[in-house]
One Martini backbone bead per residue (centre of mass of N, CA, C, O) as a GRO file, in nm:
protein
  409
    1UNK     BB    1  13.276  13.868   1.864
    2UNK     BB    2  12.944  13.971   1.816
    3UNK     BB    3  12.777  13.863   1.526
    4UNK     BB    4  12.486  13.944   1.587
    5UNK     BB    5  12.186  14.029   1.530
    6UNK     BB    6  12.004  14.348   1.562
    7UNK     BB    7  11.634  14.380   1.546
    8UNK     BB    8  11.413  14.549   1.549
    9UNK     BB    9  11.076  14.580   1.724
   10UNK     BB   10  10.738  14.527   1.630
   11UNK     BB   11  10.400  14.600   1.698
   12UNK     BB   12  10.112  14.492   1.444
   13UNK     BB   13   9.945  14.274   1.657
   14UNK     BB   14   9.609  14.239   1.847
   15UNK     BB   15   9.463  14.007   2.053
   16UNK     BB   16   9.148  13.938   2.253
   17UNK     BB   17   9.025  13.753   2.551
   18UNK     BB   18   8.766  13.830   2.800
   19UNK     BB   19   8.581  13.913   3.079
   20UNK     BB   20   8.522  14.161   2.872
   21UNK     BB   21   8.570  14.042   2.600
   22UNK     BB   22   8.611  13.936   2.264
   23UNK     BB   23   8.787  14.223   2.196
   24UNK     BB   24   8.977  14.460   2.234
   25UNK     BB   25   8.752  14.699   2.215
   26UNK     BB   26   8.591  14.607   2.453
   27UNK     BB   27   8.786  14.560   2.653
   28UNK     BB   28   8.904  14.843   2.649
   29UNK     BB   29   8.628  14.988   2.734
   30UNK     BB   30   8.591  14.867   2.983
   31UNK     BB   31   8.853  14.976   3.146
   32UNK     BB   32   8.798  15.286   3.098
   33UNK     BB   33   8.534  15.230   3.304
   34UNK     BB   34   8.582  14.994   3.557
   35UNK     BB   35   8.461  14.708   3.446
   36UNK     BB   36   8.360  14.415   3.594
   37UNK     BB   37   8.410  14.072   3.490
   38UNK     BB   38   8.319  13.980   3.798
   39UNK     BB   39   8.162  13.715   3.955
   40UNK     BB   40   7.927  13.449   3.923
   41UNK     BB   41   8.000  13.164   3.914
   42UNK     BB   42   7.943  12.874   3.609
   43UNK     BB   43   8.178  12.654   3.571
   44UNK     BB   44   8.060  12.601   3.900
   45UNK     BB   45   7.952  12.469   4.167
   46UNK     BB   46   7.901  12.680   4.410
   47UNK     BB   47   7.814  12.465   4.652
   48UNK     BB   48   8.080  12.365   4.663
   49UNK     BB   49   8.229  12.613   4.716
   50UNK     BB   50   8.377  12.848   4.945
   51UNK     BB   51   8.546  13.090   4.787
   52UNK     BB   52   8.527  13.047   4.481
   53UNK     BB   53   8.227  13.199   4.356
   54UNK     BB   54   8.385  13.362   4.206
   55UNK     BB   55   8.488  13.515   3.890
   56UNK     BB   56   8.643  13.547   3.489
   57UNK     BB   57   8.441  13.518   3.254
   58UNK     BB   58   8.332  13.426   2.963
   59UNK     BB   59   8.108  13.555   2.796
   60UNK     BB   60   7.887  13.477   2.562
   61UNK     BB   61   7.976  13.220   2.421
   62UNK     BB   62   7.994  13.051   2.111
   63UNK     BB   63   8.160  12.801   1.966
   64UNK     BB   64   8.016  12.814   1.676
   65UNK     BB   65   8.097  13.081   1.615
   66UNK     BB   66   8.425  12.976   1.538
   67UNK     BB   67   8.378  12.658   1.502
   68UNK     BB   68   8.393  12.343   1.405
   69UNK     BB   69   8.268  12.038   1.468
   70UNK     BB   70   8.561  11.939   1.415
   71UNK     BB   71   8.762  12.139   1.559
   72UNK     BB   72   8.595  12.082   1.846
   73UNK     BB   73   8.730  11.807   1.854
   74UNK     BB   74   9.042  11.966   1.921
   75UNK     BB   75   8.933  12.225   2.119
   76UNK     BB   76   8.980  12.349   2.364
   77UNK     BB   77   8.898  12.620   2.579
   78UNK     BB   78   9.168  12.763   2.523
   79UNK     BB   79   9.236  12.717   2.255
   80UNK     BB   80   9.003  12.916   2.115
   81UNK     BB   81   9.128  13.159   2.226
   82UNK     BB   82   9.399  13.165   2.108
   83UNK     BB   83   9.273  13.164   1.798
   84UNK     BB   84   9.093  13.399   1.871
   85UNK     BB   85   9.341  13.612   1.924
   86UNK     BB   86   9.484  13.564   1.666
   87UNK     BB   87   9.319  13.635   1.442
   88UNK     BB   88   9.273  13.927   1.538
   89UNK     BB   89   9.586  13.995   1.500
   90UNK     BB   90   9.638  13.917   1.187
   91UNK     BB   91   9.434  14.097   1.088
   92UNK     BB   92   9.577  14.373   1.250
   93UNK     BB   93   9.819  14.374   1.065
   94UNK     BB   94   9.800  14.291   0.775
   95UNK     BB   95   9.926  14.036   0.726
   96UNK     BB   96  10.087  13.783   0.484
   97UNK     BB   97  10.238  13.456   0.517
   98UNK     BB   98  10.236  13.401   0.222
   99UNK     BB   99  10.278  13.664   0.026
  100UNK     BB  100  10.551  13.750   0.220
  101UNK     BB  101  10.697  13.533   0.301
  102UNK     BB  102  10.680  13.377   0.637
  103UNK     BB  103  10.625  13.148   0.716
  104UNK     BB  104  10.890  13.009   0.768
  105UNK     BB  105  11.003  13.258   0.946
  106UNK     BB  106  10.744  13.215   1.195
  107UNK     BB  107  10.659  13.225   1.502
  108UNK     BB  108  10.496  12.978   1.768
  109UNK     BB  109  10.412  13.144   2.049
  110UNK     BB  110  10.212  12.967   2.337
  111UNK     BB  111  10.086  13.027   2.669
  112UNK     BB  112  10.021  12.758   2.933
  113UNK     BB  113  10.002  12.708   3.280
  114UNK     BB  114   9.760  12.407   3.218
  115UNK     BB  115   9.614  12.370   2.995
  116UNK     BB  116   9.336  12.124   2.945
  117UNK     BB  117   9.158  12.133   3.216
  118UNK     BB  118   8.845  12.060   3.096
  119UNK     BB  119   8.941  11.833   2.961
  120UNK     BB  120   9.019  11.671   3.208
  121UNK     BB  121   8.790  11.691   3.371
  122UNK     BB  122   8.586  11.526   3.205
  123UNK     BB  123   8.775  11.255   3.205
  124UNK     BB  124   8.729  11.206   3.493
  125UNK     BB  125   8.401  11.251   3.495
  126UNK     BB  126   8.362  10.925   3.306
  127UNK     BB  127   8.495  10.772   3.470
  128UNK     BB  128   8.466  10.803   3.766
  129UNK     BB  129   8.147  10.855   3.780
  130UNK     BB  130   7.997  10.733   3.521
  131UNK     BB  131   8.168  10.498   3.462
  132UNK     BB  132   8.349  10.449   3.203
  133UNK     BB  133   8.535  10.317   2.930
  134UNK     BB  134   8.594  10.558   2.820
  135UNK     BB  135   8.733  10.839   2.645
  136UNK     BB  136   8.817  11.048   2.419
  137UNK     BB  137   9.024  11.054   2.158
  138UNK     BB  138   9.085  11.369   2.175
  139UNK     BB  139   9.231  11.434   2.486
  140UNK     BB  140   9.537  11.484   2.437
  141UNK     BB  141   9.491  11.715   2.201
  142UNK     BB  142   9.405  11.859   2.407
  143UNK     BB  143   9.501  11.886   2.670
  144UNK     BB  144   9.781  12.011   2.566
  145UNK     BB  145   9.969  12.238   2.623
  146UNK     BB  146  10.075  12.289   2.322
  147UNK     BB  147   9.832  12.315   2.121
  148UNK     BB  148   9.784  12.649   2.103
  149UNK     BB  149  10.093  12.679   1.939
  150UNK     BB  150   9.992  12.476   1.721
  151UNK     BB  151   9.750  12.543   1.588
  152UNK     BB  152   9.805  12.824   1.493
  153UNK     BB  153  10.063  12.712   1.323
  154UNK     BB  154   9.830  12.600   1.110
  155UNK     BB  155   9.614  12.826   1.054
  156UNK     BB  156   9.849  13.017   0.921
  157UNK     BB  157  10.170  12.878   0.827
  158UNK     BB  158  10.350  12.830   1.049
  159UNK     BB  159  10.723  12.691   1.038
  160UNK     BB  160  10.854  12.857   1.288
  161UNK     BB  161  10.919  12.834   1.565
  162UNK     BB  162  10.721  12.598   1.800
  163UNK     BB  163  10.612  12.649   2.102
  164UNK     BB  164  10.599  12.634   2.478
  165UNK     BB  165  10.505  12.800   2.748
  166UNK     BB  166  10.548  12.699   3.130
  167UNK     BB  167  10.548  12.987   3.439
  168UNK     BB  168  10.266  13.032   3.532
  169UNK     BB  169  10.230  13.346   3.518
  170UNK     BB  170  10.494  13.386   3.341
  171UNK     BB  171  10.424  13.240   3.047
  172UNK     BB  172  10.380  13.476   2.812
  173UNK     BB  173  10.661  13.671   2.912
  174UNK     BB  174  10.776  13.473   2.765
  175UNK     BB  175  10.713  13.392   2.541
  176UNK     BB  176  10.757  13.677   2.422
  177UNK     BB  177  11.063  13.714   2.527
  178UNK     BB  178  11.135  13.475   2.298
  179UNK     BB  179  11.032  13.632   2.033
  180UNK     BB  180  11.147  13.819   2.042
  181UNK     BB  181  11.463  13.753   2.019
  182UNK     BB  182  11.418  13.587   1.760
  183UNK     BB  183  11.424  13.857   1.628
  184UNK     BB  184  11.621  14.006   1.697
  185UNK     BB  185  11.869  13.762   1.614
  186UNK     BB  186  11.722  13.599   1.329
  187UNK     BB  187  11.560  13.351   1.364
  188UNK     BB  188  11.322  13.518   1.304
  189UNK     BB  189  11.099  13.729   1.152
  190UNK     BB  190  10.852  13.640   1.320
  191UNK     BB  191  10.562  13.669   1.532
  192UNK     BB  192  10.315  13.467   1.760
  193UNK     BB  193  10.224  13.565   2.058
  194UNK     BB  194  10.116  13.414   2.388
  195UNK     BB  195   9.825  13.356   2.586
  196UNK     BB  196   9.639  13.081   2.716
  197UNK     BB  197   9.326  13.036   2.953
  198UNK     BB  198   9.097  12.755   3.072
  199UNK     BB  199   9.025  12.656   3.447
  200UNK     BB  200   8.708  12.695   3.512
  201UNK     BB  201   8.701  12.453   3.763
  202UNK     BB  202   8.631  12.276   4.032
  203UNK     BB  203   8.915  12.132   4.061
  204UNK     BB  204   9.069  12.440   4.070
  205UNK     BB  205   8.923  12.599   4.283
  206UNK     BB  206   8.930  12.407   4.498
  207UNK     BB  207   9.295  12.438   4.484
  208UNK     BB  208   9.271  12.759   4.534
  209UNK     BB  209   9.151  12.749   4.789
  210UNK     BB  210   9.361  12.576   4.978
  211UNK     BB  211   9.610  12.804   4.972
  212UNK     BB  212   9.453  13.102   5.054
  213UNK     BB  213   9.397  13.358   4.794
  214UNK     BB  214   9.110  13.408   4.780
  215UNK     BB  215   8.845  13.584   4.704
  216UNK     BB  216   8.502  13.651   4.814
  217UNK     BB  217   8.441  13.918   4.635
  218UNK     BB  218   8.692  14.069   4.501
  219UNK     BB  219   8.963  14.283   4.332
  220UNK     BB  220   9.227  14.452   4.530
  221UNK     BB  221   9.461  14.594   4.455
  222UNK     BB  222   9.675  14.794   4.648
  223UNK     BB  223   9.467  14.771   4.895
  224UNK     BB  224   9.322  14.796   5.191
  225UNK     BB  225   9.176  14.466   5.259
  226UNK     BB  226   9.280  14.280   5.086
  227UNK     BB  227   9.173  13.902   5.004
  228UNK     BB  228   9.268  13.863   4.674
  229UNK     BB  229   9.222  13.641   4.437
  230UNK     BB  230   9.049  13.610   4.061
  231UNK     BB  231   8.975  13.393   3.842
  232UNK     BB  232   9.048  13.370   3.466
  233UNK     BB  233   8.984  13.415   3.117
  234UNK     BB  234   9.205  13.369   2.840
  235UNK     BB  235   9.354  13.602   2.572
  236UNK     BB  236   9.678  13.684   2.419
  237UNK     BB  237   9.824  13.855   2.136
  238UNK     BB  238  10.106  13.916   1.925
  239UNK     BB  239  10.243  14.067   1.678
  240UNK     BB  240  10.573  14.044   1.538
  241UNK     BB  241  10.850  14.242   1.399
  242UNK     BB  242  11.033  14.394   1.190
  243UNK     BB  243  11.044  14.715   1.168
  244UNK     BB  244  11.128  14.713   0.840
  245UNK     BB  245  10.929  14.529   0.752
  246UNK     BB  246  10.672  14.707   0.856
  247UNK     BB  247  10.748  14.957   0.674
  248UNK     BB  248  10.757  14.822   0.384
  249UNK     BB  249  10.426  14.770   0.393
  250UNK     BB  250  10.297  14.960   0.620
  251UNK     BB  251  10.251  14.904   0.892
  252UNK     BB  252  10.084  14.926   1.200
  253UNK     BB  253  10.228  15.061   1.474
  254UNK     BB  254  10.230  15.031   1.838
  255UNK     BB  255  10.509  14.882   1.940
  256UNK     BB  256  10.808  14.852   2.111
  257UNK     BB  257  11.011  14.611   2.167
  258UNK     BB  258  11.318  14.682   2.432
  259UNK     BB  259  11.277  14.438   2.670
  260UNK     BB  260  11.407  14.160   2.876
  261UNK     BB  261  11.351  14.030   3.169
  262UNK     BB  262  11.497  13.770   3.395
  263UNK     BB  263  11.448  13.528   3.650
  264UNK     BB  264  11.478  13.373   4.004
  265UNK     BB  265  11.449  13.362   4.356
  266UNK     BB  266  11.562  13.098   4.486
  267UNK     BB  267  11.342  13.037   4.777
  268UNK     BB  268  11.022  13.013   4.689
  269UNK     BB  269  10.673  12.845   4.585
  270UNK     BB  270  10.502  13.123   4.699
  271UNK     BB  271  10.710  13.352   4.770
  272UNK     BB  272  10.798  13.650   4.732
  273UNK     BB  273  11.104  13.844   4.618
  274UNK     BB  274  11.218  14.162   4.544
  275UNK     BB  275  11.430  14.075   4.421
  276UNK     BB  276  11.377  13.901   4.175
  277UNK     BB  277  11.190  14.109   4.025
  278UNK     BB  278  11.434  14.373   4.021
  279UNK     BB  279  11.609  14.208   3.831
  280UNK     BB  280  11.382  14.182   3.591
  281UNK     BB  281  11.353  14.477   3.559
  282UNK     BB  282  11.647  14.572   3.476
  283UNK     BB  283  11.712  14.407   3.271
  284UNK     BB  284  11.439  14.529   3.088
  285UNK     BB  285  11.612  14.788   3.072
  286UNK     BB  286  11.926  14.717   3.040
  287UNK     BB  287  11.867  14.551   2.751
  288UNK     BB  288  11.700  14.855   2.626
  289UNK     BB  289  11.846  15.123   2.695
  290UNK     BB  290  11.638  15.223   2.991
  291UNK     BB  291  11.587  15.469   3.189
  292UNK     BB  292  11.366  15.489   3.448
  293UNK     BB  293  11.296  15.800   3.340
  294UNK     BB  294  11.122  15.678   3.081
  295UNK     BB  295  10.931  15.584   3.259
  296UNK     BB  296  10.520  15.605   3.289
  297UNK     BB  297  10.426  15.317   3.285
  298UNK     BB  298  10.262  15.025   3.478
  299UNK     BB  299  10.205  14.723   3.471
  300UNK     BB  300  10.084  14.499   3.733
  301UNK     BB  301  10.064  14.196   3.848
  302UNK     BB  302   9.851  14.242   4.081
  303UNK     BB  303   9.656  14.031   4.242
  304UNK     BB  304   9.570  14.083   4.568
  305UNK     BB  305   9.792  13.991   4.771
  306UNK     BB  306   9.962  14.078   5.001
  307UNK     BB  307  10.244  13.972   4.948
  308UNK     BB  308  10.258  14.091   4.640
  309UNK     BB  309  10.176  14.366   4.639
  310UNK     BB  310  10.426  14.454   4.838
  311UNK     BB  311  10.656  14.292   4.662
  312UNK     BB  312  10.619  14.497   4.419
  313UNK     BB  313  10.631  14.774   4.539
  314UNK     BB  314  10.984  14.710   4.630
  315UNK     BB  315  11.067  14.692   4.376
  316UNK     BB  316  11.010  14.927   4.206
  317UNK     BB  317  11.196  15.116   4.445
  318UNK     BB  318  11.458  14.965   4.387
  319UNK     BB  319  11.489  15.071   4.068
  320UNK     BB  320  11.327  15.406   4.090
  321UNK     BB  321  11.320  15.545   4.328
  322UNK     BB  322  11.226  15.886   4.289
  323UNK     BB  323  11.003  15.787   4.047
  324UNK     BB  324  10.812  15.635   4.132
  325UNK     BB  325  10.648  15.887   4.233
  326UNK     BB  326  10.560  15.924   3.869
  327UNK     BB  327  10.413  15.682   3.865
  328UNK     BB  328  10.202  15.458   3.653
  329UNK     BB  329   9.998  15.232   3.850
  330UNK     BB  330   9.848  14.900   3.734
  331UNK     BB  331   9.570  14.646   3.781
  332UNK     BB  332   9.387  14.490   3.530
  333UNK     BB  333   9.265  14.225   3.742
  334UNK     BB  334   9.024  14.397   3.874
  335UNK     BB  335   8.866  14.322   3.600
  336UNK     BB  336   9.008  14.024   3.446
  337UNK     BB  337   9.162  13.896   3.629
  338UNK     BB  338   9.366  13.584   3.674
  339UNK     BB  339   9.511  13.426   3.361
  340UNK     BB  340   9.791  13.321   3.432
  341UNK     BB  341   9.915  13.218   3.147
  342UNK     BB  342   9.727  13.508   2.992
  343UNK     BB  343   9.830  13.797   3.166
  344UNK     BB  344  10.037  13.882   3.015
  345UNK     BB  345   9.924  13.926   2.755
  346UNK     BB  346   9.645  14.116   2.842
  347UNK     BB  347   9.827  14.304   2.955
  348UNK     BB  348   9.994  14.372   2.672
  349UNK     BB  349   9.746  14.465   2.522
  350UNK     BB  350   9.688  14.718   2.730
  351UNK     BB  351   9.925  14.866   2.702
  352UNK     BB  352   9.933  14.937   2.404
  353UNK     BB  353   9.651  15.098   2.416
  354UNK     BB  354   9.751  15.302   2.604
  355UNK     BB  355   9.976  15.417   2.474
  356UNK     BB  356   9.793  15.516   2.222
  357UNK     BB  357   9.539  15.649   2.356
  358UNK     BB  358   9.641  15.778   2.647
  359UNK     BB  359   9.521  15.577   2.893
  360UNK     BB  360   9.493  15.504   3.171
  361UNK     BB  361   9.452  15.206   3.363
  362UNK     BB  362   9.276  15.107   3.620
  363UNK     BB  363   9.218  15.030   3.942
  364UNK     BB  364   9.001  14.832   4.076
  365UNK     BB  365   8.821  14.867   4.391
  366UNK     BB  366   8.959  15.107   4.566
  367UNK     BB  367   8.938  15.180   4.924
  368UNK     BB  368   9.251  15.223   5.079
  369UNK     BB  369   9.536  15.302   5.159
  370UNK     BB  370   9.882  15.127   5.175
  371UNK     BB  371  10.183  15.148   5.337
  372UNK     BB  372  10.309  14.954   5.157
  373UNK     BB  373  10.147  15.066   4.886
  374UNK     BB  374  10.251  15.400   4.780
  375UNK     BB  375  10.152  15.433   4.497
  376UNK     BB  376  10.017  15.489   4.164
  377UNK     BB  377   9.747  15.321   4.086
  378UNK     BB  378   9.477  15.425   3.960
  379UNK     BB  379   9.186  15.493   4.093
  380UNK     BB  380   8.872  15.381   3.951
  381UNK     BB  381   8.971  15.583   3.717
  382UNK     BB  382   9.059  15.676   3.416
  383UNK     BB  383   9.378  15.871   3.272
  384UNK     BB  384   9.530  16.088   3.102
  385UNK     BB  385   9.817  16.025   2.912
  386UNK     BB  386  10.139  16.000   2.826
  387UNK     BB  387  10.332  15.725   2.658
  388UNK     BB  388  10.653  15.590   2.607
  389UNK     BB  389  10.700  15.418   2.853
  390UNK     BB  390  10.689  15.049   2.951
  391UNK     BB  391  10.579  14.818   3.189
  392UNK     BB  392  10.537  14.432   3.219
  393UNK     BB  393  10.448  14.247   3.489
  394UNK     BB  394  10.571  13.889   3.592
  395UNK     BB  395  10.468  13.687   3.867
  396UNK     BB  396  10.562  13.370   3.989
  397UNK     BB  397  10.530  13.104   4.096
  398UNK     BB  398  10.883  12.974   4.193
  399UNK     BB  399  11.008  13.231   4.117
  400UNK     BB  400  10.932  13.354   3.818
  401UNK     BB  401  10.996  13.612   3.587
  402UNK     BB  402  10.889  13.852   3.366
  403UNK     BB  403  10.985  14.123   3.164
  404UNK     BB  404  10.872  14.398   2.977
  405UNK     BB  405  10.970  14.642   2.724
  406UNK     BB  406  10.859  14.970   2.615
  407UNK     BB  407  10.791  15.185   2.311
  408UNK     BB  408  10.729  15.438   2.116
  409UNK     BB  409  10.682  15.508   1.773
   0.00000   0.00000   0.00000
């Protein structure tokens, strides 16, 4: 007999930061309207690229006013925005993990798919370029994948698992997908999970243009005539609780998460596989007893590239058969880009806040419907909706899958 506990799970605090905004609500703002934080890339020289001259920068940025020069001294810029989004989830949760005692019993699960890249540019660039005899001496301590879910569960004072997930864009949605188990099941009492990603360097991007993924021009995603994807950058963080311990104290409950699903396609390293992915949306629907037509918006993958686009629209019909056609499917990477192994985190924030505020989020740039692409994408202006049931779907290079399942509550 299974006698583990299964305790309801539940978001009571979101942060993020994105080529959209520092911040949750300015984030929010520019969805709604279809703004578009994809530019003239400045973290590298432009001369030098030849498809990837545009990104999804963080703007505006000015990490002084965010840590001090001690901490500045072994914060990479992906652990600032992790440590900058978990902040803001900790504010808006209004938990106390001292006070409430839970520090001890608290996860700090946070993802990474390349941790300090920033990092290792410098590195190199000092080594190799300038010929100096030695690198930075927290060199190592910033570049660690594992990193920003250290600095977090330091900063917090949780001293309950703290791990990195690293499994290329669906890092975040293990991460979380894992944290969520761990409240489920007891292990942990609560958690702070998502995932930190900052790798616009020059070569980063010159190694996604070798793949020949890049778009030269936006990401339109399930677009016809979508030419790729674009590189971003940012965070998502999402505290989770039981239930109990959140109505206890009166937290304000924004989304329950009730399914996990998880996969690999076991078949290319680069070629996504639709057996796989809709493998993964099933299980995250029957993990967590919901059936497909409790399903209301999926916020998708959607990368922008011919063949992720159409691998992800058939395995959705694979999954929900003519449910398909009500359902409401956006990507909202058309406006902050591909942010790697936080795309799944700050994805699961903009769910979450469609929720709450009843509003589909646009796929944005979109210029006309392709054939293999077929369903209700929300294009180019949001829509108001009320959202019940939600899936956030990633799927990565490896064919690694990772789906979550949200209800409202």
């Amino acid at each position: 007999m299974n006698t583990t506990p299964a305790f309801r799970v539940v978001v009571t605090g979101i942060g993020s930061i994105s080529s959209l905004g520092h911040n949750v609500g300015d984030i929010w703002d520019a969805l709604k309207e279809a703004k578009s934080g994809i530019g003239p890339i400045t973290r590298a020289d432009p001369a030098k690229l030849h498809v990837g001259k545009i990104a999804a920068e963080v703007k505006d940025y000015d990490e002084s006013q965010h840590f001090d020069d001690t901490e500045l001294l072994l914060f990479d810029r992906y652990t600032q925005f992790g440590l900058h989004a978990a902040r803001e989830a900790v504010e808006n949760s209004g938990i106390d993990f001292e006070r409430d005692g839970l520090g001890e019993e608290t996860a700090s699960i946070v993802a990474s798919g390349i941790g300090g890249w920033d990092t290792i540019d410098v590195a190199y660039n000092r080594m190799m370029v300038e010929k100096k005899p030695r690198v930075h001496p927290f060199t190592i301590p910033r570049l660690m994948i594992s990193a920003a879910a250290s600095q977090v569960s330091m900063k917090h004072g949780l001293r309950g698992p703290t791990f990195c997930v690293s499994s290329a864009c669906s890092s975040a949605n293990h991460a979380m997908g894992e944290a969520y188990w761990m409240v489920r099941t007891g292990r942990a009492r609560a958690a702070v999970s998502g995932g930190a990603e900052a790798e616009i360097t020059l070569t980063s991007q010159r190694s996604w243009e070798s793949i020949r993924v890049m778009a030269p021009d936006t990401c339109r995603p399930f677009s016809k005539g979508r030419k790729g994807m674009v590189i971003g950058e940012g965070a998502g963080i999402v505290v989770m609780e039981r239930l109990e311990d959140a109505q206890a104290r009166g937290a304000n409950i924004l989304a329950e998460i009730v399914g996990y699903g998880l996969s690999a396609d076991a078949s290319d390293i680069v070629m996504p596989d639709k057996n796989g992915a809709a493998k993964a949306i099933r299980i995250a629907l029957e993990s967590g007893g919901v059936n497909p037509e409790e399903i209301d918006y999926i916020n998708a993958h959607g990368t922008g590239t011919q063949q992720n686009d159409a691998t992800e629209t058939a395995a959705i019909r694979m999954i929900f058969g003519d449910h398909a056609d009500k359902l409401a499917v956006s990507s909202t990477k058309s406006m902050h880009g591909h942010a790697l192994g936080a795309a799944g985190a700050i994805e699961m924030v903009v769910t979450i806040m469609a929720m709450n505020e009843g509003v589909l989020p646009p796929t944005a740039n979109y210029q006309e419907p392709d054939p293999d692409c077929d369903l209700d994408y929300i294009p180019n202006e949001a829509r108001d909706g009320k959202i019940n049931g939600a899936i956030s779907n990633s799927f990565a290079f490896g064919g690694l899958n990772a789906v979550l399942a949200l209800k409202a509550i």
